[in-house]
C-alpha positions as CSV (number, residue, x, y, z in Angstrom):
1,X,114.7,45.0,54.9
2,X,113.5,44.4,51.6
3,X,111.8,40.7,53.0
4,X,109.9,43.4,55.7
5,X,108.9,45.2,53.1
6,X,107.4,42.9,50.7
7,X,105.7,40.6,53.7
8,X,103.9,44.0,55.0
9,X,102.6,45.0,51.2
10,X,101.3,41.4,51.0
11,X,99.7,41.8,54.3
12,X,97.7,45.0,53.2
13,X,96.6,43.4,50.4
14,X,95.5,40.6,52.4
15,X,93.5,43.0,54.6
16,X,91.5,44.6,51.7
17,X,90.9,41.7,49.9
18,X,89.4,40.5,53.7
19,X,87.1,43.9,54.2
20,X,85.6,42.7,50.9
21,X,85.1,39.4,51.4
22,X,81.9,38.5,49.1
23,X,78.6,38.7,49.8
24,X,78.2,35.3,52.6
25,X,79.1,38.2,55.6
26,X,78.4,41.5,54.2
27,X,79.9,44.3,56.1
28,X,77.6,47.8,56.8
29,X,78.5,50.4,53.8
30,X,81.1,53.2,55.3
31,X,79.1,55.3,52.3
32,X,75.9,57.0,53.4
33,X,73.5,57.0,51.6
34,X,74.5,53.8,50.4
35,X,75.0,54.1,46.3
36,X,72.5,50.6,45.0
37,X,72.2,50.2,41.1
38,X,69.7,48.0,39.6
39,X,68.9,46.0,36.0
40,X,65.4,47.2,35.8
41,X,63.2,49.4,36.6
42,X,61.0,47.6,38.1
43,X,64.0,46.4,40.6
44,X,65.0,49.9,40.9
45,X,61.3,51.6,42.0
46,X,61.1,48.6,45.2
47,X,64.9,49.5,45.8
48,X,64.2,53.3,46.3
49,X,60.9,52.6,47.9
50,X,62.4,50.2,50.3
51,X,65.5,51.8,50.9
52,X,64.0,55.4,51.1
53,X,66.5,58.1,52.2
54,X,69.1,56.4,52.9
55,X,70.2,54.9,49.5
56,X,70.9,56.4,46.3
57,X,69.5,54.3,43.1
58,X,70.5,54.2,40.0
59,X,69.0,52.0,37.0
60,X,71.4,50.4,34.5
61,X,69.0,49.6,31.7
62,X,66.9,52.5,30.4
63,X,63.3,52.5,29.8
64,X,61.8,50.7,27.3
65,X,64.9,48.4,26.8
66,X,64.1,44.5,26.7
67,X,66.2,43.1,29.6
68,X,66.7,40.0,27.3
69,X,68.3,42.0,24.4
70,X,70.7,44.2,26.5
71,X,74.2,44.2,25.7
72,X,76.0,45.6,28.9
73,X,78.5,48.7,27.7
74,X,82.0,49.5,28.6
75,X,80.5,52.0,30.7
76,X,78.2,49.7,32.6
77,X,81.0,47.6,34.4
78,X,82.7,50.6,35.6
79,X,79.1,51.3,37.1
80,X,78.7,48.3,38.1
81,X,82.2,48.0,40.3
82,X,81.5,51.8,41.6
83,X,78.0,50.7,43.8
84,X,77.9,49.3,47.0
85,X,75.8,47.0,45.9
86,X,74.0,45.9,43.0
87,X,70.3,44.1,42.8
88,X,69.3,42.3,39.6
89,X,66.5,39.7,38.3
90,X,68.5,36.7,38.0
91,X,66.6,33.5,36.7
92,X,68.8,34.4,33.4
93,X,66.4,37.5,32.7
94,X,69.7,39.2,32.3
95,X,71.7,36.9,30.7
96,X,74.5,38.7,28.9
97,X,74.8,40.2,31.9
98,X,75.5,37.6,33.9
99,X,79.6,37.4,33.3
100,X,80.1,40.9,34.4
101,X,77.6,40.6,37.9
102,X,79.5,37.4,38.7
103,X,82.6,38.8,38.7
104,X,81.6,41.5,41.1
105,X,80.2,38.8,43.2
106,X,83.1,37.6,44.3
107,X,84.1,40.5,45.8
108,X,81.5,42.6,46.5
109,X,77.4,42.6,47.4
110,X,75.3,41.5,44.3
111,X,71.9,39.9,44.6
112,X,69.5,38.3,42.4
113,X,66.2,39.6,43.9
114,X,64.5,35.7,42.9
115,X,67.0,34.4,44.9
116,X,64.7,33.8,48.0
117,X,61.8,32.2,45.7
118,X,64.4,29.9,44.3
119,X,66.0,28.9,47.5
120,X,63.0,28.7,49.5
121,X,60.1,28.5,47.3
122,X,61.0,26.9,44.4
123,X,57.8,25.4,43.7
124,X,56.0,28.9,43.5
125,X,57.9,29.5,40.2
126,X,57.3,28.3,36.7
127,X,59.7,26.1,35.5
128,X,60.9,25.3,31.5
129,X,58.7,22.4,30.3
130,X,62.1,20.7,29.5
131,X,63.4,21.0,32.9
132,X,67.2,21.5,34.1
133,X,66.0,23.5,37.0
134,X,65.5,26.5,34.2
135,X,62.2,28.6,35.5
136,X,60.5,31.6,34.3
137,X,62.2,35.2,35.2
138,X,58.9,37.4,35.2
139,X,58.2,37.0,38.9
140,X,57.3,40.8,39.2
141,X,53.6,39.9,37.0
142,X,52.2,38.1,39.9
143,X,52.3,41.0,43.1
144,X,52.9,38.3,45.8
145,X,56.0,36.7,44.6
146,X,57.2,40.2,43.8
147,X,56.5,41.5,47.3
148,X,58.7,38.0,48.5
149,X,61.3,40.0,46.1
150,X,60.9,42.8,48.1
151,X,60.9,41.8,51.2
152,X,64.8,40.4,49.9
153,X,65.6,43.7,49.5
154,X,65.0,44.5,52.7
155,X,66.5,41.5,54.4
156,X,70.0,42.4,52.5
157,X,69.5,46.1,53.1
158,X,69.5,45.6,56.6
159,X,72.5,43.7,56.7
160,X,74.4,46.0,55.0
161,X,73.5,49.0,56.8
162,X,71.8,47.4,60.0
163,X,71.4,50.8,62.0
164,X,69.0,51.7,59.8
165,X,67.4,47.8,59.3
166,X,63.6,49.1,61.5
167,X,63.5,51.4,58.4
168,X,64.0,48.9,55.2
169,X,61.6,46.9,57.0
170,X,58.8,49.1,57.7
171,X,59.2,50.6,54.0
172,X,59.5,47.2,52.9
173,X,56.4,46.6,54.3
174,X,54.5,49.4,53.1
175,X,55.7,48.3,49.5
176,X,54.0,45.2,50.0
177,X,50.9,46.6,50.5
178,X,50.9,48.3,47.9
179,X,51.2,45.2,45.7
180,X,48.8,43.6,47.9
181,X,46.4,46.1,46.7
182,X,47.1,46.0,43.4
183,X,46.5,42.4,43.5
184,X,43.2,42.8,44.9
185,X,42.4,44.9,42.0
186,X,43.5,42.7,39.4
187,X,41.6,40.3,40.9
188,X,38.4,42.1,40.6
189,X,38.7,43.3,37.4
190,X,39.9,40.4,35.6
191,X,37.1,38.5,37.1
192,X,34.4,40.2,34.9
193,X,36.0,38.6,31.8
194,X,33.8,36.2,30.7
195,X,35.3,32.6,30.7
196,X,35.1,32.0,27.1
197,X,37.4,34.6,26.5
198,X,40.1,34.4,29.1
199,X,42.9,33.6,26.5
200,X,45.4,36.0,27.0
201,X,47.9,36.1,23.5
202,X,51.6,38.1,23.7
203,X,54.6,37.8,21.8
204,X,56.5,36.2,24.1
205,X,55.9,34.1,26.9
206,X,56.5,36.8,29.7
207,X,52.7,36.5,31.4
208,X,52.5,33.1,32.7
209,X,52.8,33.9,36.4
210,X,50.0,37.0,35.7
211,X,47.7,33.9,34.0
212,X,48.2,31.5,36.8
213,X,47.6,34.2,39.3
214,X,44.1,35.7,37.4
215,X,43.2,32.4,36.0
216,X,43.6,33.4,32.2
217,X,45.3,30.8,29.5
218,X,48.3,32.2,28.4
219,X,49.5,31.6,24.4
220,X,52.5,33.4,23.0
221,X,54.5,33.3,19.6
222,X,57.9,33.0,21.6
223,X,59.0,31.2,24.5
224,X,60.5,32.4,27.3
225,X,62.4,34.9,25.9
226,X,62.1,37.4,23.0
227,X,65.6,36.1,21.4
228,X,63.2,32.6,20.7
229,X,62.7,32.1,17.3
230,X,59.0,32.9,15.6
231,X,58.3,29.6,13.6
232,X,55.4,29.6,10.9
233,X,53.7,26.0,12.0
234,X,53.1,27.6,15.8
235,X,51.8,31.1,13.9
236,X,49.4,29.4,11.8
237,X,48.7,27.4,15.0
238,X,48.0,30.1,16.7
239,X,45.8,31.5,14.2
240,X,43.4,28.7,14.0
241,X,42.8,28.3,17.8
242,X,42.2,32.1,17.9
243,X,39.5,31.7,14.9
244,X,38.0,28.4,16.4
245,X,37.6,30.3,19.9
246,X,36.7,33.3,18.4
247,X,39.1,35.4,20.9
248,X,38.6,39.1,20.3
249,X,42.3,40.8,21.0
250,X,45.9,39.9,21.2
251,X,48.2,42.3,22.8
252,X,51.5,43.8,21.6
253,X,54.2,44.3,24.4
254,X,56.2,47.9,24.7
255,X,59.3,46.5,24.1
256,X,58.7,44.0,21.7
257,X,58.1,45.0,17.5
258,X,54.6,44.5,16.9
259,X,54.7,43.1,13.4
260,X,54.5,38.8,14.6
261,X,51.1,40.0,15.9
262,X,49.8,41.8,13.0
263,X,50.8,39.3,11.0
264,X,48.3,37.1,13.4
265,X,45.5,39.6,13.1
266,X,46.1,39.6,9.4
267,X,45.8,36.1,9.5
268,X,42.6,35.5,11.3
269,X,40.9,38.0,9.3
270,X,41.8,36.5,6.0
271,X,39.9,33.5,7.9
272,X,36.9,35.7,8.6
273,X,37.9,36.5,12.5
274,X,37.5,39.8,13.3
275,X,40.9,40.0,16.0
276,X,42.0,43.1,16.8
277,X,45.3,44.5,18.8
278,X,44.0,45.1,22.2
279,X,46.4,47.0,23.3
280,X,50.0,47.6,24.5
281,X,51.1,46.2,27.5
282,X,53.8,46.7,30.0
283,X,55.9,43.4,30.5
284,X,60.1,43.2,30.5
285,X,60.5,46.7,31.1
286,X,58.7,49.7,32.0
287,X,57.6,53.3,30.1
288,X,59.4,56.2,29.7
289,X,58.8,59.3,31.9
290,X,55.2,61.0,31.6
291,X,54.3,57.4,29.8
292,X,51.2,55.2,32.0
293,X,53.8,52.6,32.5
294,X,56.5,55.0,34.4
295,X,56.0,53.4,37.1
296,X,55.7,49.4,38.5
297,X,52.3,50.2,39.9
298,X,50.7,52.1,37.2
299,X,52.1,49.7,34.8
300,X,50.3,46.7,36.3
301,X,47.3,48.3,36.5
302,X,47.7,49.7,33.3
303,X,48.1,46.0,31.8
304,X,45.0,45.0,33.8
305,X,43.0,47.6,32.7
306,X,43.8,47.0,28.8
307,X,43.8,43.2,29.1
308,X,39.7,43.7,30.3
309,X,39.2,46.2,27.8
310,X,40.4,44.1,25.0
311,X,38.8,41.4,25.9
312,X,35.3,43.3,25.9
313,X,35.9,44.3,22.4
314,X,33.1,43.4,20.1
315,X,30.9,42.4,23.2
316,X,27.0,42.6,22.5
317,X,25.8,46.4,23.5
């Protein structure tokens, strides 16, 4: 009896661990709407404008928090295990993240939203000039591989709630063309920079993929990451090419403490450069509520319309 007993609790167990088998064959959510949480907030406005109605979205990092920076609470992995399924940036945006999403994984739906550009596409993404298959996470600063990202979402929507998969498409879809418009603004208005001055300067190097798209050079005071170092020899390196070029603006980033690029401005004007701040832009993260950068779309264009502003400072009358 007691043999029966322990074979059928091992079976049971068995069974569960079976209905939650990982993420290769995801099974459709029994929950309606189905309950998505995301890093970002750029991840979590194409989630809820992809999944509509029928999902429920909730964004684990706050606005105005630097992805790179976050330290993931003991609240967050009780979040994390309560959705039925959770979207992030991957390409190590989230790093100290990582351990806790890939022990969901093995159990249950998580998805890096790159993942298709780095399976399929790998050659559309900016890789680490040392190599070791390391590339750039800020995919959402050039609209078409974001709207690739997107389409992801839809793809792995449908599959886990497939009656509703015509709708994740066609919202999908109409996300995209969103971003395809926004592009086509960016496009115009960054084209009326003049050439001379299409040296775009941040703290950190999070706008490579919006300079290869819009054809601006890109220099930063960090790499990759805002947890880089700032050494004094690439400041003062800095400093010179923005005197020798005469480049008008550099631009502080919302997330990121504005005193490296002060100290820049400071430094060119000791030189005789008149460099200003151009502005604040919208890169790792987006703005609080009522703020220009509340949303993806206004923060893009919000960036795009600063960028061409600051670059038309002290521009002949």
């Amino acid at each position: 009896m007691a043999h029966t007993i322990i074979l059928g609790i091992l079976l049971f167990f068995c069974a569960c661990l079976g209905c939650t088998s990982g993420r290769e064959n995801p099974s459709p959510s029994r929950n309606y709407p189905l309950r998505v949480l995301c890093t970002t907030g750029m991840i979590a406005e194409a989630v809820a404008a992809v999944g509509g109605r029928h999902v429920v979205v909730e964004q684990l990092m706050p606005p105005g928090v630097d992805p790179h920076l976050y330290r993931p609470t003991a609240r967050d992995k009780w979040r994390i295990n309560a959705a039925d399924v959770v979207f992030y940036n991957g390409l190590h945006l989230e790093g100290r993240l990582e351990p806790l999403l890939a022990k969901r994984g093995g159990f249950l739906p998580v998805y890096a939203v790159t993942e298709n550009l780095l399976t399929r596409w790998p050659e559309r993404l900016r890789p680490l000039a040392e190599g070791g298959g390391i590339y750039d996470p800020h995919v959402w600063l050039d609209p078409l591989l974001w709207a690739e990202c997107v389409r992801f979402v839809g793809e792995r929507l449908a599959e886990l709630d497939p009656e509703r998969a015509a709708d994740y498409q066609r919202q999908a879809e109409q996300y995209v063309a969103a971003l395809l418009e926004l592009d086509r603004y960016a496009r115009e208005q960054l084209a009326t920079i003049p050439p001379t001055r299409r040296v775009l300067v941040t703290t950190h190097d999070a706008f490579g993929y919006f300079g290869r798209r819009y054809g601006l050079r890109v220099n930063s005071l960090q790499g990759l990451s805002t947890l880089d170092e700032i050494d004094l020899q690439s400041m003062n390196a800095l400093i010179r090419e923005l005197v020798a070029e005469q480049i008008p603006a550099v631009f502080v980033e919302s997330s990121v403490s504005p005193r490296a690029l002060q100290a820049v401005v400071a430094g060119c004007q000791a030189l005789g450069h008149s460099l200003t701040i151009g502005g604040e832009l919208y890169a790792d993260c987006l703005g609080p509520p009522g703020s220009p950068g509340e949303t993806f779309l206004g923060a893009f264009r919000w960036n795009v319309d600063t960028i061409v502003a600051g670059f038309r400072w002290g521009e002949p009358g």
